[in-house]
C-alpha positions in Angstrom: 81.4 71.2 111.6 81.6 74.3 113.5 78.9 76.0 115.3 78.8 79.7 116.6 77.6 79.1 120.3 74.1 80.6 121.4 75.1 84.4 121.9 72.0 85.2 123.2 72.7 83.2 126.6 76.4 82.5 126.2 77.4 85.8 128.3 74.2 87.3 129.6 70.9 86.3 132.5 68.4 86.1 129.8 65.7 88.8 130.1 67.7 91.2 131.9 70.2 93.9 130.3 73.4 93.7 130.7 75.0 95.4 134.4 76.3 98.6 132.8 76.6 102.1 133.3 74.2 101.9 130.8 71.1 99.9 132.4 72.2 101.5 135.6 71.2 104.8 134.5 68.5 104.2 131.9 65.2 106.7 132.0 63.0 103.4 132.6 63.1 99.5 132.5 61.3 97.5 129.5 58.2 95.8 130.1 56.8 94.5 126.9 54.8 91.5 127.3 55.9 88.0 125.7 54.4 86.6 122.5 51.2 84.0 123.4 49.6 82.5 120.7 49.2 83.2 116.8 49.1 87.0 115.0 48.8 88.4 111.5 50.3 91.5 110.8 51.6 93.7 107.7 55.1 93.5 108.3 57.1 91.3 111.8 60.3 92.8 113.0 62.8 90.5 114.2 65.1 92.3 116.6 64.7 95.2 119.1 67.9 96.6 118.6 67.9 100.4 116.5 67.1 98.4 113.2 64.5 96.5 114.7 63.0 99.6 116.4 63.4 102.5 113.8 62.0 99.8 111.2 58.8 99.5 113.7 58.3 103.5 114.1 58.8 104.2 110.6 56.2 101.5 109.2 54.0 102.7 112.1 53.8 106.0 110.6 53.2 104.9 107.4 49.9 103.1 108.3 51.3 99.2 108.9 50.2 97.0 111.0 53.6 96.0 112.6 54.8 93.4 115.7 58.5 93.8 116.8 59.8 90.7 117.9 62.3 90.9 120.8 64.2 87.7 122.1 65.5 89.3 125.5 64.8 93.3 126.2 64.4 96.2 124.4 68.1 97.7 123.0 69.4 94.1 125.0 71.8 93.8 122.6 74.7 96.5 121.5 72.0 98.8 120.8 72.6 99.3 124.8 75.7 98.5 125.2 77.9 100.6 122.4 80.5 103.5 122.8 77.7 105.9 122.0 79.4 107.6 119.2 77.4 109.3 116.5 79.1 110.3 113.3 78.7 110.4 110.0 80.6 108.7 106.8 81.1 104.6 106.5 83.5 102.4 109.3 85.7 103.0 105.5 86.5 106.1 104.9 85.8 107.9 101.4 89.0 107.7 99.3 88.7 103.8 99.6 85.0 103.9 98.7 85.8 106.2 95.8 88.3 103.5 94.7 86.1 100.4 95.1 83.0 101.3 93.9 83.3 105.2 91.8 82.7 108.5 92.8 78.9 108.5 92.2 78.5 105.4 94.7 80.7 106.6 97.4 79.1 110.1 97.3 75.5 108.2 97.9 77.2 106.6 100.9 78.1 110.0 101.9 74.8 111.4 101.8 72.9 108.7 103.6 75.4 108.8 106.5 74.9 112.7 106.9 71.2 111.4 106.8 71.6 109.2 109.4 72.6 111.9 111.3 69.9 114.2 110.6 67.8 111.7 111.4 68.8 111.0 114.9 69.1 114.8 115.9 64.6 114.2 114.2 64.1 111.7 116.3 65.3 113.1 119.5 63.9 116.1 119.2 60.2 115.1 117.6 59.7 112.5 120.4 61.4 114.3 123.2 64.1 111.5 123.3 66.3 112.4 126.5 69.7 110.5 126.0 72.2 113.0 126.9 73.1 114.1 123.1 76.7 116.1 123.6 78.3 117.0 119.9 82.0 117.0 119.4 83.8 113.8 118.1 87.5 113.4 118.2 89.8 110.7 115.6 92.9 110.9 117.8 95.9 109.5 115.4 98.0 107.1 117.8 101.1 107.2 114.8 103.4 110.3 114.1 103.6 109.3 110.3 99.7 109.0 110.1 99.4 112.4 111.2 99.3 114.4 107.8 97.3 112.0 106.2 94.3 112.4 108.6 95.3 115.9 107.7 94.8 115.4 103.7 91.6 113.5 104.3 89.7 116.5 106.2 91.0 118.1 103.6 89.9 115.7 100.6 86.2 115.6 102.5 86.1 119.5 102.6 87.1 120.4 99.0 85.2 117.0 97.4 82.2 116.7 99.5 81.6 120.1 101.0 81.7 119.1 104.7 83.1 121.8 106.7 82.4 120.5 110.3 86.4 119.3 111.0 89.0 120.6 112.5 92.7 119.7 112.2 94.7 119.3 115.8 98.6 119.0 115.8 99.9 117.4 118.4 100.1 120.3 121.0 96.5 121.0 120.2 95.6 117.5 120.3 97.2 117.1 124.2 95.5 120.2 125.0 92.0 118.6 124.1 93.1 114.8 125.7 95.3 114.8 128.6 97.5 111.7 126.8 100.9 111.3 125.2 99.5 108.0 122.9 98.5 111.1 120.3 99.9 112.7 117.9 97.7 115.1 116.1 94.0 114.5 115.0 90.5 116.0 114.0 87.6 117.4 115.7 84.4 116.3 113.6 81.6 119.2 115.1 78.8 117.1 112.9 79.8 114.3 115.4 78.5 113.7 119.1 77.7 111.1 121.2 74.9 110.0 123.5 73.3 107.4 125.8 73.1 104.1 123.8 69.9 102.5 126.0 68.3 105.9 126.7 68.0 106.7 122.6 66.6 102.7 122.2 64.0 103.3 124.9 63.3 106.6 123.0 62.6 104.7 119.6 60.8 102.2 121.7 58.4 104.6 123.0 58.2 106.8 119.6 57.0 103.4 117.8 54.7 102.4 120.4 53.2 105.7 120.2 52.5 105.2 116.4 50.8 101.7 116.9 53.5 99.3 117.1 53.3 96.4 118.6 56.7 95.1 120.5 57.1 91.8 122.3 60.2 91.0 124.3 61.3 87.5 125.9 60.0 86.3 122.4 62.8 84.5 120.8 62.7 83.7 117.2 63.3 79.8 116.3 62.2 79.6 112.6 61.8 81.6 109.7 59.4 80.3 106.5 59.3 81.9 103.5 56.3 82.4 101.5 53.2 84.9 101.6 52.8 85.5 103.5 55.6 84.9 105.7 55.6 82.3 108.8 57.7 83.7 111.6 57.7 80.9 114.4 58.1 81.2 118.1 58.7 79.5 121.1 55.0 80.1 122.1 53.3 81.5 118.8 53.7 81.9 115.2 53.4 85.2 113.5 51.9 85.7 109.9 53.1 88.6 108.2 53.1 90.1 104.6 57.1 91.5 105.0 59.5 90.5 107.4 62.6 92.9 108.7 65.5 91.1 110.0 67.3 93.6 112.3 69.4 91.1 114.6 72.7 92.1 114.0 75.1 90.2 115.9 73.1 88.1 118.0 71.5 86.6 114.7 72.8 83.5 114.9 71.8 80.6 112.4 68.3 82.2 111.5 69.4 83.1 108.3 72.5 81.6 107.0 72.3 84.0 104.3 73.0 86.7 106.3 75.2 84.9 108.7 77.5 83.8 105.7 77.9 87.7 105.4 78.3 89.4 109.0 80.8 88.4 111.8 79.5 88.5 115.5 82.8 89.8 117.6 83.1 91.1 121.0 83.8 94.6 122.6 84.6 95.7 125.7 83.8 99.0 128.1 84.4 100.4 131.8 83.3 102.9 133.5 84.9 104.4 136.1 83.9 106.6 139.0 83.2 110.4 138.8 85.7 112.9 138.4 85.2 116.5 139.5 84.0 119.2 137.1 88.1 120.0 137.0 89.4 116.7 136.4 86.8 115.8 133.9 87.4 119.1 131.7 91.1 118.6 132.1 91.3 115.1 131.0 89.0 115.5 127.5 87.9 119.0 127.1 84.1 120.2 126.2 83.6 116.4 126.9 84.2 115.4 123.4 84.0 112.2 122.4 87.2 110.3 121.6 88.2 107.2 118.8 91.9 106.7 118.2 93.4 105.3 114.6 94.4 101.9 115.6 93.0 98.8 113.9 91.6 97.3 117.4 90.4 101.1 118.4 90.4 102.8 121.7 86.7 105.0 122.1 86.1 107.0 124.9 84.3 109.7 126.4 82.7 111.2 129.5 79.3 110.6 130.7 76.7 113.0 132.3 77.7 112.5 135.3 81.6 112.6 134.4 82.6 109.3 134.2 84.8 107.9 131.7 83.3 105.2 129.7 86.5 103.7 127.8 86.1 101.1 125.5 89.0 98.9 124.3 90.5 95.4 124.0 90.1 92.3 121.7 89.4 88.8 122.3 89.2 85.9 119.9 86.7 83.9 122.0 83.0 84.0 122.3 83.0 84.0 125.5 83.7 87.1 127.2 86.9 88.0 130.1 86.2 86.7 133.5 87.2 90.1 134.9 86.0 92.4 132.3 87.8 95.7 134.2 91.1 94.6 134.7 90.4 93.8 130.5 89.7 97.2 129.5 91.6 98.8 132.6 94.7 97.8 130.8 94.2 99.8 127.4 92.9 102.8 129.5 96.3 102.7 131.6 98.1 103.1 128.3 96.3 106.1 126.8 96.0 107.5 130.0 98.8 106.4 132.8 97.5 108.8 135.1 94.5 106.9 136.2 96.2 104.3 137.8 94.7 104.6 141.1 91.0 105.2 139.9 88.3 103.4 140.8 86.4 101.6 137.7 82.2 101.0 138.6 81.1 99.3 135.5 82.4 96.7 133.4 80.3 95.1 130.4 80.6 93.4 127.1 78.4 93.0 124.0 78.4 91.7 120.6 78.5 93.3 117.6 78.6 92.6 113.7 80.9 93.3 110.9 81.2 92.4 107.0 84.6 91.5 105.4 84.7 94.4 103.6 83.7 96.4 107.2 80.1 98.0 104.9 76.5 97.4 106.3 75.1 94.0 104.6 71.5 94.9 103.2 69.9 92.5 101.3 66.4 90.8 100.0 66.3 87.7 100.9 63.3 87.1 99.7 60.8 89.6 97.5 59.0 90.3 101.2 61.9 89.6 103.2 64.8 92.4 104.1 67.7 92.0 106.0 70.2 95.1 107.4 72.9 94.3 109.7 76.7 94.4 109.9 77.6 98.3 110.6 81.3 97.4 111.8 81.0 99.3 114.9 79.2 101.9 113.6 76.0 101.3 113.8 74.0 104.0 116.4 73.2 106.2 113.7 73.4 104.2 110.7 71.3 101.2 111.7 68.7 104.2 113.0 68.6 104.9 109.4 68.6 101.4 108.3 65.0 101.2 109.8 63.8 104.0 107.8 65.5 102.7 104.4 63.2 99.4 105.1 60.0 101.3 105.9 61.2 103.2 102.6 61.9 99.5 100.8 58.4 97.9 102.1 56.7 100.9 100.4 58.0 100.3 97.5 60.6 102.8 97.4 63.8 101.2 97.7 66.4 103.8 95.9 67.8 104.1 99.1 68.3 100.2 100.1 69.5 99.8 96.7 72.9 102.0 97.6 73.4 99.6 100.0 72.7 96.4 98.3 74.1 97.3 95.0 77.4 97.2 96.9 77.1 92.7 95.7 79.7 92.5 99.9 80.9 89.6 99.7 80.4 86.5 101.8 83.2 85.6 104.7 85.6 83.0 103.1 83.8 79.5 104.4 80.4 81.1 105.1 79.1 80.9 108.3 80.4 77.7 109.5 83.9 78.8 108.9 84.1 82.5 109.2 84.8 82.8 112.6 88.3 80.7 112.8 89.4 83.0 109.3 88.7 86.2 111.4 90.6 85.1 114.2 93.9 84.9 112.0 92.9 88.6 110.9 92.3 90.1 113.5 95.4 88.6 115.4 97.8 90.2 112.7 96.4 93.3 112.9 96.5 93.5 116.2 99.8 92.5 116.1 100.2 95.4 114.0 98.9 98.1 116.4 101.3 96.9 119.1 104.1 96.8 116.8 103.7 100.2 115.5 103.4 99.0 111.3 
């Protein structure tokens, strides 16, 4: 029988974030001690990613007692390690929601990702979160015959669900915002931005701490007992709690094969390289904008604070990640942007994420008093954020919001968890084979 190897140690020093541009620049380092002994609590969070975190803040304000369990650091995982990107909609976009599920459902899907949204631009700005928030997102459409259907789908999302915050790009407009001939038109999403991953999970760290949280990190989860309440085991203490949250996206391994059946760990890919000049930067993505191209296996990039390009691309079918992480990613960045050749990359770094089959966050009860939210297909930053207040919601007994979510019955990766990953493999290789073939 197959068995997904430890992600937690497979890649990464445990108890140390991974060497990024990331960790390298974050506001502060995490110090939360470790879990000794037995505690009670209203409601244990498993995971310190944004889930994990918001979940903690959010029941914190609302008068529980909570403990956030935290196997390595806080925002460890690809909570501090992502593209940054913040926009709003599903990883699908709305015509196909519309199709699967009806117009009423995939308008609910709509309005909790503009929530999520919202929600992030709250949090910064209630607890003073300082993680470089620029706005301007960019869908860059890599196929000539794709480029008036991104056109019909601004359209479709202004005239069906009111959103006027795009902007349609033809292909001269398109090279005059991204200094590369891989484009052929695309659309500027002003409700979209992008920030510092690690700096926003140190914020909602901080914010939840501040509201009575209690967060423990080098505290790895080993079992999970159901019951009431519930027994939440460690590798040096047990916690009792009333309601368990179950944030650990892709690093969940075989905690809870219900929710492993239904999300798929993969691996992504980023460099940084060294800074440009106030000229070079502007000339190569204007306004610093953040980029994501159309292809199946995407290409995201943007420019940091200190104007850098952070470029994340590439695909492997392994667990393991590259031996030489930059030459990986330098090779993708040399095709959008040939012109780079002799620049010097600083950072190179790797994390795992989560996806569902049908590429739709999994939330689910698994139990009357325990949730689980996980599987946001790459993106995650502000709709796991929201995930944490949708459980704080759920807990109280207001779950209208959790039920969009669940009510959408995703199905489970063909084989479950034991055989999920050899199925994605075959995917994933024809659709990459796709993208390089142009179909």
């Amino acid at each position: 029988m197959l068995k997904t190897p430890d992600l937690l140690t497979v890649n990464d020093p445990e108890g140390a974030h991974a060497p990024s541009y990331y960790a390298a620049t974050a506001h502060r380092s995490t110090g939360h001690p470790g879990l000794d002994g037995d505690r009670v609590c209203d409601v244990c969070v498993i995971g310190g990613g944004y889930t994990g975190l918001s979940s903690a803040l959010h029941l914190a304000e609302r008068g529980h007692d909570v403990v956030l369990l935290e196997a390595n650091r806080i925002g460890w995982g690809a909570s501090g390690r992502n593209g940054g990107q913040v926009g709003p909609g599903q990883r699908v976009e709305q015509t196909v929601l519309e199709q699967r599920y009806g117009k009423g459902h995939a308008r609910a899907l709509w309005d909790l990702s503009l929530s999520s949204i919202d929600l992030v631009h709250d949090l910064i700005n209630r607890f003073g979160i300082s993680c470089d928030f620029r706005p301007g997102l960019i869908e860059a459409v890599h196929r000539k015959d794709w480029v008036e259907e991104a056109r019909d789908y601004a359209e479709h999302l202004q005239l069906v669900y009111g959103y006027d915050r795009l902007e349609f790009l033809d292909e001269n407009r398109m090279r005059a915002r991204v200094a590369s001939a891989a484009y052929f038109g695309g659309v500027i999403n002003h409700g979209a931005g992008h920030l510092h991953p690690l700096n926003f999970a140190l914020g909602l760290a901080d914010a939840a701490v501040s509201k009575g949280a209690k967060l423990f990190e080098a505290t790895r989860v080993i079992g999970l007992e159901p019951g009431d309440p519930v027994t939440v085991t460690t590798e040096n203490g047990r916690v009792r709690a009333r309601h368990v949250v179950l944030g650990c996206n892709g690093y969940l391994g075989d905690l809870d094969r219900q929710t492993a059946a239904h999300v798929m760990p993969i691996n992504n890919f980023i460099i940084a390289t060294e800074p440009f000049s106030e000229h070079d930067a502007e000339a190569l993505i204007k306004d610093r904008m953040a980029v994501a191209d159309s292809k199946f296996v995407i290409n995201y990039f943007r420019l940091s604070e200190d104007r850098r390009l952070l470029f994340g691309g590439g695909e492997t079918y392994s667990y393991a990640f590259p031996e030489d992480i930059k030459a990986f990613v330098r090779k993708p960045m040399l095709e959008i942007f040939p012109q780079l050749e002799d620049v010097r990359i600083d950072y190179g770094w790797g994390g795992t994420l989560a996806i569902t089959p049908k590429r739709l966050p999994y939330f689910a009860h698994l139990a009357p008093n325990v949730l689980t939210a996980s599987g946001y297909s790459g993106h995650g930053v502000a709709m796991a954020t929201l995930a944490g207040q949708i459980c704080a919601e759920a807990i109280d007994g207001t779950a209208g919001r959790f039920d969009v979510f669940e009510k959408l019955n995703l199905s489970a990766f063909p084989g479950g968890h034991r055989l999920r990953s050899p199925l994605l493999v075959l995917a994933m290789t024809w659709f990459a084979l796709r993208d390089r073939l142009g179909i």
